[in-house]
C-alpha positions as CSV (number, residue, x, y, z in Angstrom):
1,X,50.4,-27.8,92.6
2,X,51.9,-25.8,90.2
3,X,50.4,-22.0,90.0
4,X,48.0,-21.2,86.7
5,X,49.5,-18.1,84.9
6,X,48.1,-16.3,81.7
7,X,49.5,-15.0,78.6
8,X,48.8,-12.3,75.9
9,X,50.7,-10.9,73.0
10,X,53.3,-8.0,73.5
11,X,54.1,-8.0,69.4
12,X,51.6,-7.3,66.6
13,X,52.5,-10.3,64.6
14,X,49.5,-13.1,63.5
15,X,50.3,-16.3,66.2
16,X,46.9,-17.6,66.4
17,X,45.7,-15.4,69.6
18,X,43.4,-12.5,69.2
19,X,45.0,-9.7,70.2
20,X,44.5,-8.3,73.5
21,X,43.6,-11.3,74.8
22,X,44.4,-13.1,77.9
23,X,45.3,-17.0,77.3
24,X,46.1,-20.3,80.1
25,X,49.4,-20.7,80.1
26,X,49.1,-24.8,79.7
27,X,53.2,-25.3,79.7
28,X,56.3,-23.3,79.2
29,X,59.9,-23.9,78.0
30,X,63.0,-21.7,77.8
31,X,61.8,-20.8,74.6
32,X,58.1,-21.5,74.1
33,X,54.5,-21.0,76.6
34,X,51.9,-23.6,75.0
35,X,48.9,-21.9,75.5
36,X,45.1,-23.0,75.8
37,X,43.7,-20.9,73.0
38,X,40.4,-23.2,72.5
39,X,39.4,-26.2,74.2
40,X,41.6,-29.1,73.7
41,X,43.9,-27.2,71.1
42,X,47.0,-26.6,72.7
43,X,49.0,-23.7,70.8
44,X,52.8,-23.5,71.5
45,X,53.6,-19.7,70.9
46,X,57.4,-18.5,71.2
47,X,58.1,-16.8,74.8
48,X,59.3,-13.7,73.4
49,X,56.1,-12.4,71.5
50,X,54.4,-13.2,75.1
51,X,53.4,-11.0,78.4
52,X,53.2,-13.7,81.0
53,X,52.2,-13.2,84.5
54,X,50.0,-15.3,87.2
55,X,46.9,-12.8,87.2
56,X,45.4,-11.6,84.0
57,X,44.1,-7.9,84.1
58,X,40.1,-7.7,84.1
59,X,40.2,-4.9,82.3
60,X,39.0,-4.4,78.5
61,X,42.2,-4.1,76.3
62,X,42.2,-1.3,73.9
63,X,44.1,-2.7,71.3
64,X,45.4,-0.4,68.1
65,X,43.2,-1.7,64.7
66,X,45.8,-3.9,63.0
67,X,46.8,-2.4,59.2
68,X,45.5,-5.6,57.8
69,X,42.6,-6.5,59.6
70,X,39.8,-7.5,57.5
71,X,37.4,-9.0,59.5
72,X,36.9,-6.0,61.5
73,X,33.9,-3.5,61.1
74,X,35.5,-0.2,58.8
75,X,32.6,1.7,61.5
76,X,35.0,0.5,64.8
77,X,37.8,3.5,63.9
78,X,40.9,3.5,65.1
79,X,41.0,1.0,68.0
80,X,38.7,-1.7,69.4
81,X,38.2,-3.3,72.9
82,X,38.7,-7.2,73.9
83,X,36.9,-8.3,76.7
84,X,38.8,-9.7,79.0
85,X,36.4,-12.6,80.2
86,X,35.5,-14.1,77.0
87,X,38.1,-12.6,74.7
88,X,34.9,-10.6,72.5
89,X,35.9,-7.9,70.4
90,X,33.8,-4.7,70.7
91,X,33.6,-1.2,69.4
92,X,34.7,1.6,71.9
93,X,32.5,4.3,70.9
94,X,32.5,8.0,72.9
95,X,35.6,6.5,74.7
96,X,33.6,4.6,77.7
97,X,35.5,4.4,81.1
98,X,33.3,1.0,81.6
99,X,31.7,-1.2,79.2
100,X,29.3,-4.4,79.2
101,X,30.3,-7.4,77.0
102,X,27.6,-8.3,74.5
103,X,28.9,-12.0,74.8
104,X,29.1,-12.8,78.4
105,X,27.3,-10.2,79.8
106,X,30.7,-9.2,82.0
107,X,31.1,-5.5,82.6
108,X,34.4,-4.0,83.2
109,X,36.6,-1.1,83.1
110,X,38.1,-0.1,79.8
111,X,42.2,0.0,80.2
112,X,42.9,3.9,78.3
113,X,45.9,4.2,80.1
114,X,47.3,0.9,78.9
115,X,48.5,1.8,75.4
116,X,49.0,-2.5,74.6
117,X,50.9,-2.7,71.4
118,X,52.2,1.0,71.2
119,X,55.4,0.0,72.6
120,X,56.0,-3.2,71.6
């Protein structure tokens, strides 16, 4: 039985996957992980724009407001958290060390230290 592993972007490029977000890694290549990014769509993303690893972080991402986002509230600032049980976008106001998820209901610690994207 072959062990499940998880993906998320390490690039700020548009590849289909909300940023921030953990995805099931469904099969990888030498050069591609196909990844399980809704329900019966199976999305082949290249390896190299990927952080794969066999335990997702449960942790809400802070992830760095793209310069072209335009679905995105104005009113969120600067950054914005993604849960990482149900991949919900949220605003971080007053910097929260823990935050509930309006979608699932999850609460988890919010990732500050992480700085995802800064160095990619």
């Amino acid at each position: 039985m072959a062990l499940m592993q998880w993906a998320r972007l390490q690039a700020d490029v548009n590849a289909q996957l909300r940023r921030g977000a953990w995805y099931p890694v469904v099969r990888l290549t030498a050069t591609e992980a196909v990844l399980e990014v809704s329900k019966g769509k199976p999305t082949p993303v290249p390896r190299t724009l990927l952080k794969i690893t066999p335990t997702p972080k449960h942790t809400w991402t802070v992830v760095p407001r793209p310069s072209r986002a335009v679905r995105l509230p104005a009113s969120w600032g600067e950054s914005y958290g993604v849960c990482p049980n149900c991949r919900n976008r949220a605003p971080l106001d007053n910097h929260p060390a823990q935050l509930r998820c309006q979608r699932c209901n999850g609460i988890f610690e919010v990732a500050w230290e992480e700085h995802y994207l800064e160095s990619a």
